[in-house]
Phi, psi and omega in degrees: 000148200248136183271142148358138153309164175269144162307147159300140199268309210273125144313144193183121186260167169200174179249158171305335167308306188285347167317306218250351182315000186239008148141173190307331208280345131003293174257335204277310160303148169298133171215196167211168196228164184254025159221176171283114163248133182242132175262122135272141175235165202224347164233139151093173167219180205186185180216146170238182181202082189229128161082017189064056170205167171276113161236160189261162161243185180183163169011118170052035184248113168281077192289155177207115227224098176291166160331145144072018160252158196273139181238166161189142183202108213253123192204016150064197166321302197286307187318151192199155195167131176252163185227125163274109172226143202264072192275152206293166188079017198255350177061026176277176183237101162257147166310143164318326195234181183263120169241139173262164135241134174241110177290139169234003182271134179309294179329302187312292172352318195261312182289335178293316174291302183293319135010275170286349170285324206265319179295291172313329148313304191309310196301306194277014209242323180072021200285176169339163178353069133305263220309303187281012143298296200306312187285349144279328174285335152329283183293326161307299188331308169319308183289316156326303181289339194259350175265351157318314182273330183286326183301327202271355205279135199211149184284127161301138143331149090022108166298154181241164185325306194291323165295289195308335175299290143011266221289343163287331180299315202295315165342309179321301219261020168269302180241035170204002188279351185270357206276357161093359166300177175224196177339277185299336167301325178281291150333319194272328184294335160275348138104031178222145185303153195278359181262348171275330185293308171318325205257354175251335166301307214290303142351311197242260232252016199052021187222155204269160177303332177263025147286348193245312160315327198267332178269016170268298163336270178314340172291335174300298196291343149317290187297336160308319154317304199264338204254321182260159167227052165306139141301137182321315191286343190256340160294317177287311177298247172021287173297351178104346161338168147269293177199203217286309182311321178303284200322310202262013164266022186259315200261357158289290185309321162296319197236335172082029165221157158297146164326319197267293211273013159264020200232303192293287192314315185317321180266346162296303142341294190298319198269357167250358153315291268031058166259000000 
């Protein structure tokens, strides 16, 4: 079996575009990710799936999704927005948890935007300690978000059960979803019936628990697909399949293509970028 590529190392800015250059579905599927993302986005409006809940975003909406939490984040055409990423180990300091924010203040508005215009200069430009300039604005950026959160902090409602049950699935389906459980295995393992766990995704994200589950899978066996030249079969064991035949009636009914010709556009695609 052939391992994953290594993460990127490097502090890095990018646009949501540039996220999604191998198709939507990037972002769009529930995944999680092995870096810190923090997004502005500055055109559109869109729906995320954060923290184990449905919110819509928009405009001048500032996100913030640590490593290893499950996300999904759709902002359609019109939409535009750049991510800041952070891979773990940068010793810059962000938060733990995941924040939507909506700025309304001009001013906050304007220093998060230069912030990143000025980091995006650094990147392309490549001079001399490019990296440590990227890496302080960066750690400002940081500093930007954490007085952000603190001006906005107001006594909260009460969580309600039904959020934290959510937001333990998503936990699952962060660090259990390959292991070949299925719902109901996941439910009895959260200590609750798989028909409540249905009544409570559907609630809380508008999505049914195994819609949450099949797109967490599949956003795996993408990036496996496309990012790797693992064999189907060592992909299908790897995600939790019986066996390479299950996997590839898995990703034909989702996608209408075979595993091998979602591998094949993918390099067709990539070699007419020039990525």
């Amino acid at each position: 079996m052939q391992p994953a590529p290594p993460e990127p190392t490097d502090i890095r800015l990018a646009t949501l575009g540039q996220l999604t250059q191998g198709g939507s579905w990037q972002l769009e599927l529930v995944h999680d990710r092995s870096e810190d993302l923090l997004v502005w986005i500055t055109r559109g409006q869109g729906v995320a799936l954060l923290d184990g809940a449905r919110t819509g975003v928009g405009t001048h909406n500032a996100i913030f999704v640590p490593a290893r939490h499950l996300m999904a984040l759709d902002m359609g055409r019109q939409g535009f927005g750049q991510a800041l990423i952070v891979p773990k180990g940068s010793r810059l300091t962000f938060p733990e948890t995941v924040q939507h924010l909506r700025i309304r203040d001009a001013g906050a508005q304007a220093e998060l935007t230069t912030l990143l215009e000025s980091l995006g200069r650094e990147q392309a430009a490549r001079r001399p300690l490019c990296q440590d300039a990227v890496t302080a604005y960066a750690d400002l950026a940081g500093i930007w978000l954490r007085r952000q959160i603190a001006q906005m902090q107001a006594p909260s409602e009460p969580e309600t059960p039904e959020r934290r049950l959510s937001r333990a699935y998503f936990a699952r389906l962060t660090s259990d979803f390959a292991s070949g459980a299925s719902v109901a295995d996941h439910a009895a393992a959260l200590g609750v019936t798989q028909a409540h766990l249905i009544d409570v995704c559907r609630a809380e994200t508008g999505r049914t628990a195994a819609a949450l589950l099949i797109d967490r899978l599949l956003h795996a066996a993408r990036v496996l697909l496309v990012t790797t030249q693992m064999p189907v079969e060592d992909v299908a064991q790897q995600l939790g399949f019986d066996s390479a035949a299950l996997f590839a009636r898995f990703i034909q009914h989702h996608t209408n293509q075979t595993p091998n010709a979602l591998r094949r556009a993918a390099a067709v695609a990539a070699g007419s970028t020039g990525l």
